[in-house]
Backbone as CSV, one residue per row, in Angstrom:
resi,resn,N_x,N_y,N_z,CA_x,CA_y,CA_z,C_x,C_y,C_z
1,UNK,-78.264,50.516,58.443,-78.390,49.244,59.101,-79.450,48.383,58.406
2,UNK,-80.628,48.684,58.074,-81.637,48.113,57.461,-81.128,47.739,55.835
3,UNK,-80.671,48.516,55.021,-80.001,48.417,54.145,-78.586,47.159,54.363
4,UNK,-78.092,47.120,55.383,-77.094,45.994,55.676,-77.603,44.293,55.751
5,UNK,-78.799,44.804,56.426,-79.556,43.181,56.873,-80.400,42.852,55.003
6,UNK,-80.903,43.616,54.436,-81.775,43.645,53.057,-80.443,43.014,52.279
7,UNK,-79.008,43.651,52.506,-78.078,42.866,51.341,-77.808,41.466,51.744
8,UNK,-77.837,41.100,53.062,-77.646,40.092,53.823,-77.929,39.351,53.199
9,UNK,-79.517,39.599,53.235,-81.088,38.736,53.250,-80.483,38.483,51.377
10,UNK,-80.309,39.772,50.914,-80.349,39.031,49.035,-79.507,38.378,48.915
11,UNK,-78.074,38.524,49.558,-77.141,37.331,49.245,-77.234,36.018,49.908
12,UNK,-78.466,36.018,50.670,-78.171,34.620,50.964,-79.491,33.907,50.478
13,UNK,-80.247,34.825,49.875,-81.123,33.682,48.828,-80.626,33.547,47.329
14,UNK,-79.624,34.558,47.022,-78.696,34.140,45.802,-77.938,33.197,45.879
15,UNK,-77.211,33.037,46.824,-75.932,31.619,47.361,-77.355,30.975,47.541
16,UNK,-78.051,30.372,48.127,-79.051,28.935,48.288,-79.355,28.810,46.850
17,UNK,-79.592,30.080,46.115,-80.492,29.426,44.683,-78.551,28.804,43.912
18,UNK,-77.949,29.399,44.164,-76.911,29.300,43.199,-76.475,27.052,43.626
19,UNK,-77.133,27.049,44.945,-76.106,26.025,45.572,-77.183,24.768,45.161
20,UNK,-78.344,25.006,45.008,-79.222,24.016,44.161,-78.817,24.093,42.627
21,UNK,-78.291,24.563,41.853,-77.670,24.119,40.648,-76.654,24.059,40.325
22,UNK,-75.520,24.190,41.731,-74.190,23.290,41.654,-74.494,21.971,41.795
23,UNK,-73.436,20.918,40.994,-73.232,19.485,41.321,-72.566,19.214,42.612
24,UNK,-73.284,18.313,43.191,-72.857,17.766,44.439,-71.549,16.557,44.089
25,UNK,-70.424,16.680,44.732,-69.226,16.142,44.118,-69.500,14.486,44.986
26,UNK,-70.045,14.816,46.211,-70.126,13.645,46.783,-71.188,12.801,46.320
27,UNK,-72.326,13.501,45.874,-72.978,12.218,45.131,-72.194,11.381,43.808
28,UNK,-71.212,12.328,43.244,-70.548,11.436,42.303,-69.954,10.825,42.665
29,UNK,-69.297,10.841,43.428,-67.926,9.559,44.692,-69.072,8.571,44.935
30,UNK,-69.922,8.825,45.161,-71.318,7.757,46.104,-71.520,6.803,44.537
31,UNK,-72.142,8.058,43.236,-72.227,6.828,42.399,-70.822,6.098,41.710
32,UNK,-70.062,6.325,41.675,-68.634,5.897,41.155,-68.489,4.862,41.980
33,UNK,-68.052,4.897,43.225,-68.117,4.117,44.309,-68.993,2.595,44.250
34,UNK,-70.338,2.968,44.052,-71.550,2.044,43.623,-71.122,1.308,42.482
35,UNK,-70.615,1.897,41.577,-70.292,1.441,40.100,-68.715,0.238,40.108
36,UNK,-68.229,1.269,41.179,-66.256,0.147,41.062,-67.167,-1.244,42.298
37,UNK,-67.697,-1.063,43.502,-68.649,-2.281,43.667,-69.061,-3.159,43.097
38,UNK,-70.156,-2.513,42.769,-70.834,-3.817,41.458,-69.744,-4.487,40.251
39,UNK,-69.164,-3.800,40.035,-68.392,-4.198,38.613,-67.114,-5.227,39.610
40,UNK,-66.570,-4.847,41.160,-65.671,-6.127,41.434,-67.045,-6.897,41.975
41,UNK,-67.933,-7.075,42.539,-68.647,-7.976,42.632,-68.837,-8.751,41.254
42,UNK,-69.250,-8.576,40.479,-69.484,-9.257,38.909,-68.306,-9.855,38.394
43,UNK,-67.197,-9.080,39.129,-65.496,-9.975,38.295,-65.476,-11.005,39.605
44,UNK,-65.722,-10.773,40.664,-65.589,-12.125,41.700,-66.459,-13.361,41.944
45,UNK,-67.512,-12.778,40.863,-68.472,-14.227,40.904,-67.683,-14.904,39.607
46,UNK,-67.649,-14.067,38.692,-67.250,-14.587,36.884,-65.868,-15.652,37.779
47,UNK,-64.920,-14.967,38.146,-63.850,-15.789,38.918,-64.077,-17.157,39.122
48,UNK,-65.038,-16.848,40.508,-65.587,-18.247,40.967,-66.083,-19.084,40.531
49,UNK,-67.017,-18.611,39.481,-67.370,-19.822,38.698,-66.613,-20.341,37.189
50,UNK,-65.246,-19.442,37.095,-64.300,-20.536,36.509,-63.608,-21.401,37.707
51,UNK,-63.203,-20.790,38.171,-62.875,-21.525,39.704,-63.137,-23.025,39.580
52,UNK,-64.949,-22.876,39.580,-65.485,-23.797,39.967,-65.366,-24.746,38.720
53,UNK,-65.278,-24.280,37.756,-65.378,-25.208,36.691,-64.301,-25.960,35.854
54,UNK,-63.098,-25.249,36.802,-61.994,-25.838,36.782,-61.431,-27.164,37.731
55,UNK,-61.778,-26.526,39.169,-62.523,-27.688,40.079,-62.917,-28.930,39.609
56,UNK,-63.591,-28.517,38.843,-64.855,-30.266,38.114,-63.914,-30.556,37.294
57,UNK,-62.917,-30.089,36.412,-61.980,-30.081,35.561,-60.944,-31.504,35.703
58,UNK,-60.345,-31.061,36.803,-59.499,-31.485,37.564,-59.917,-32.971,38.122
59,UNK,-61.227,-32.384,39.015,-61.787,-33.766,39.086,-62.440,-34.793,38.023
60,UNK,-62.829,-34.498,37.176,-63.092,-35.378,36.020,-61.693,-35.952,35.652
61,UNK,-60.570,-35.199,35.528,-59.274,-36.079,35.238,-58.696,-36.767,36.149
62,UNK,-59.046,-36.673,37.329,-58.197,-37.500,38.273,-59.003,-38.998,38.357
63,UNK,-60.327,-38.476,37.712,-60.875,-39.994,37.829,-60.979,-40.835,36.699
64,UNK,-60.435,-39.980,35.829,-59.965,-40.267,34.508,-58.293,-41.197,34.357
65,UNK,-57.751,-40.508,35.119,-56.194,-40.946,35.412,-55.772,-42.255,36.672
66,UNK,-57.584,-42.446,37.381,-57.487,-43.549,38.507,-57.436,-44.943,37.943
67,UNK,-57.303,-45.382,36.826,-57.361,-46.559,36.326,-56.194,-47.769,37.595
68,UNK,-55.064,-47.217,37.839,-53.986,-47.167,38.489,-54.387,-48.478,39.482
69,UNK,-55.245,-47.979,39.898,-56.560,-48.778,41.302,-56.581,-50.104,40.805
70,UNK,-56.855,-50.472,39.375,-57.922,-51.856,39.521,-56.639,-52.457,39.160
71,UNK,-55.117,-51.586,38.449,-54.313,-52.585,38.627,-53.522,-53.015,39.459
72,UNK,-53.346,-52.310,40.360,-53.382,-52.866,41.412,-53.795,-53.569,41.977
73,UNK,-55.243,-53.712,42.135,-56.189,-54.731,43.034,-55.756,-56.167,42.022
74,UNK,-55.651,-55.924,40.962,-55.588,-56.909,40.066,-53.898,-58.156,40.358
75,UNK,-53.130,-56.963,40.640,-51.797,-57.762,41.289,-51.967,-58.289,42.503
76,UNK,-52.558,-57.806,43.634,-53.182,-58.473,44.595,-53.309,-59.586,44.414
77,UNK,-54.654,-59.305,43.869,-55.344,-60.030,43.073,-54.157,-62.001,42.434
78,UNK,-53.639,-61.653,41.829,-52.501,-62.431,40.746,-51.383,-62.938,42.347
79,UNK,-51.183,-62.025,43.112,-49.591,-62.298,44.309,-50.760,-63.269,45.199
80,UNK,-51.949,-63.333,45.464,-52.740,-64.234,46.293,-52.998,-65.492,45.027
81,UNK,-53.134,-65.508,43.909,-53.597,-66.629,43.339,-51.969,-67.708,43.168
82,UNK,-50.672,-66.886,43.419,-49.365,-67.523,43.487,-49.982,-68.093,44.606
83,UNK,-49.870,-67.514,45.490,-49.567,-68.210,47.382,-50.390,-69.450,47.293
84,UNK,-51.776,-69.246,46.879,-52.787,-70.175,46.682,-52.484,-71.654,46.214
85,UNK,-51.908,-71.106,44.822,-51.419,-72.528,43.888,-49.968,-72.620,44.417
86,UNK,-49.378,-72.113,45.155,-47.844,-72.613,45.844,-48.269,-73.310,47.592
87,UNK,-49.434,-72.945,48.045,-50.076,-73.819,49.169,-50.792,-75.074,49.010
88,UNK,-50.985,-75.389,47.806,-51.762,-76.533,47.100,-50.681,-77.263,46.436
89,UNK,-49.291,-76.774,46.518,-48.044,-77.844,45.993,-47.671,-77.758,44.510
90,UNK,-48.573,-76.434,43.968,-47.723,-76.513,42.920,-46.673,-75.918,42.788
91,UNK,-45.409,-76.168,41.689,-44.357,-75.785,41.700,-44.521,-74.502,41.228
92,UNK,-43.203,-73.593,41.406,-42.653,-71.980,40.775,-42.636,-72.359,38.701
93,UNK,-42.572,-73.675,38.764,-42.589,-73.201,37.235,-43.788,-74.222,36.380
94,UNK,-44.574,-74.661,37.274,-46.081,-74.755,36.684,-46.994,-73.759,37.271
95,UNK,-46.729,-73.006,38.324,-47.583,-71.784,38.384,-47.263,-70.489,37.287
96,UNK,-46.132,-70.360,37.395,-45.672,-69.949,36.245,-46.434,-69.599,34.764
97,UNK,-46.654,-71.070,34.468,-47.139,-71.220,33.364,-48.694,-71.086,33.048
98,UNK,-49.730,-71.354,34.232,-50.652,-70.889,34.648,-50.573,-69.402,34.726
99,UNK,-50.119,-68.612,35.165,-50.409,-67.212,35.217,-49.857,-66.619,33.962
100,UNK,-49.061,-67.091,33.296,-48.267,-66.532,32.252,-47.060,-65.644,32.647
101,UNK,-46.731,-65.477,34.083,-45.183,-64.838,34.526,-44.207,-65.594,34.408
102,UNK,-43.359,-64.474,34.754,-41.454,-65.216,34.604,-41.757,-66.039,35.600
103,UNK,-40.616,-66.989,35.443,-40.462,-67.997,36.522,-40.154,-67.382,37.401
104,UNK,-38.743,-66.308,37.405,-38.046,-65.960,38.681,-39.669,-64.517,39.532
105,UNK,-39.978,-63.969,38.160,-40.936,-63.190,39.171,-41.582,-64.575,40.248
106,UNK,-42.566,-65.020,39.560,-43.335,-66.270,40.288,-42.224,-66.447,41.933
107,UNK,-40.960,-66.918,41.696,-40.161,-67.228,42.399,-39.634,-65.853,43.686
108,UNK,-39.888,-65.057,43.046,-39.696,-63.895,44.167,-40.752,-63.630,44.980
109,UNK,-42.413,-63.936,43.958,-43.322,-63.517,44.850,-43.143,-63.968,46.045
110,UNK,-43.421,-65.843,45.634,-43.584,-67.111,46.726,-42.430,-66.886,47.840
111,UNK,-41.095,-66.294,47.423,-39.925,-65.915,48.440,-40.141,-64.881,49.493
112,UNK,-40.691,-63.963,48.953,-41.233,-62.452,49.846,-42.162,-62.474,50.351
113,UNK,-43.223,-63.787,50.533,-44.418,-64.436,51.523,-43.763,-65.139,52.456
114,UNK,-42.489,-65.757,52.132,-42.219,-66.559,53.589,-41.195,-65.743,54.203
């Protein structure tokens, strides 16, 4: 019996010494784990800030491509200076000649105001 508990006792300070110089599998999952983290954190910022710089991209061309605006305002602009000089009595083909348009445009504007 004493002899039973003594083999006990040696095999289980052989298994503890043996189990401090096995590798622990879960600390490698823990650092692997840590490692696939960081590395998609670092691909989801890199992302975002093409993202972002595509963003500004886009917007630099759309305000690049807004020219569109002032000609517009500019026809406004030209369909009020008809009405103007056709409320002051001049004719469709001396306003005409003042603005430098077709007669019949001139003539459609002044038509599609009344």
């Amino acid at each position: 019996m004493v002899s039973a508990i003594i083999t006990l006792i040696i095999v289980s300070i052989v298994l503890i010494g043996i189990s401090f110089f096995m590798t622990d599998k879960i600390d490698q999952l823990e650092s692997l784990y840590e490692e696939l983290s960081i590395s998609t954190m670092q691909d989801t910022y890199q992302i975002k800030k093409q993202i972002k710089v595509l963003e500004e991209e886009l917007l630099i061309d759309s305000f690049n491509k807004r020219p569109d605006l002032p000609k517009q305002t500019e026809q406004v602009h030209l369909v009020d200076k008809i009405h103007h000089l056709h409320n002051n009595g001049l004719s469709a083909e001396e306003i005409a000649k003042q603005t430098d348009l077709d007669f019949h445009a001139v003539k459609a504007i002044i038509n599609n105001r009344n």
